[in-house]
C-alpha positions in Angstrom: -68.8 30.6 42.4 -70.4 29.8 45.3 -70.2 30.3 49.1 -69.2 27.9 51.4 -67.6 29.0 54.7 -66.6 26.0 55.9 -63.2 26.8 53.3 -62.5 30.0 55.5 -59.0 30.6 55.8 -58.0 33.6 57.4 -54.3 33.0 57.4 -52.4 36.4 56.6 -50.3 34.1 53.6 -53.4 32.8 52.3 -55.2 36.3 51.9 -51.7 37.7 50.5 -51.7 35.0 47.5 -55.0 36.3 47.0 -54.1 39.6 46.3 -51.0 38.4 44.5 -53.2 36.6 42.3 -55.6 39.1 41.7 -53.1 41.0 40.0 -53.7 43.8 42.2 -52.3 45.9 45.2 -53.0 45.8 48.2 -54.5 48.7 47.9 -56.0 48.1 44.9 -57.8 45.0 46.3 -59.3 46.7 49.0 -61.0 49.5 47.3 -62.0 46.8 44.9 -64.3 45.3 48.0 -65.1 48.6 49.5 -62.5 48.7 52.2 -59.7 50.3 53.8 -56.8 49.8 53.1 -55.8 50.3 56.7 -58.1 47.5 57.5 -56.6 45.1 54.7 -52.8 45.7 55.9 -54.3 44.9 59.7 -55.3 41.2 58.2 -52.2 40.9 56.2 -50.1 41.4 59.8 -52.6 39.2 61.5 -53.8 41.8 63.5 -57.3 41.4 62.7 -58.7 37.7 61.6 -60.2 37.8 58.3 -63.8 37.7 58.0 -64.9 34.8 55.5 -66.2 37.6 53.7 -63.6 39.4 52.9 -61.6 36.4 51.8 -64.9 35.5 49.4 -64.3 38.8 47.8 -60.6 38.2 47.0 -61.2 34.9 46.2 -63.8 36.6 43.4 -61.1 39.0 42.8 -58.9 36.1 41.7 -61.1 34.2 39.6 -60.7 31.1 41.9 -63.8 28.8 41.1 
C-alpha cells in the first residue's frame, strides 16, 4: 500500500465505510491510529475535514490496497 493524496476523500460517508469495513468501532478505529475518539466523531459529523492522513490509516485499517 502506498500513499498517494491525490485519492483524499474527506467525505464523512467515505471515512464511516472505512470504519465499517475495518470491522471496528468507532472508537476502536481511533485508538487504533492514536486518536481521540472526540476528534474521529468531529470528522464523521463533518465538523472537522479529514486530514489525508487519517483516512490513510483507516484505509490501512481496512486492508484496502
Amino acid at each position: 500500500m502506498t500513499t498517494d493524496s491525490t485519492l483524499h476523500n474527506p467525505a464523512p460517508e467515505y471515512i464511516r465505510w472505512l470504519i465499517k469495513a475495518s470491522g471496528l468501532t468507532q472508537v476502536q478505529a481511533a485508538n487504533r491510529i492514536g486518536m481521540s475518539p472526540r476528534t474521529m466523531r468531529r470528522y464523521l459529523a463533518g465538523e472537522l475535514v479529514t486530514p489525508y492522513l487519517v483516512q490513510f490509516a483507516l484505509e490501512a485499517l481496512a486492508n484496502l490496497p
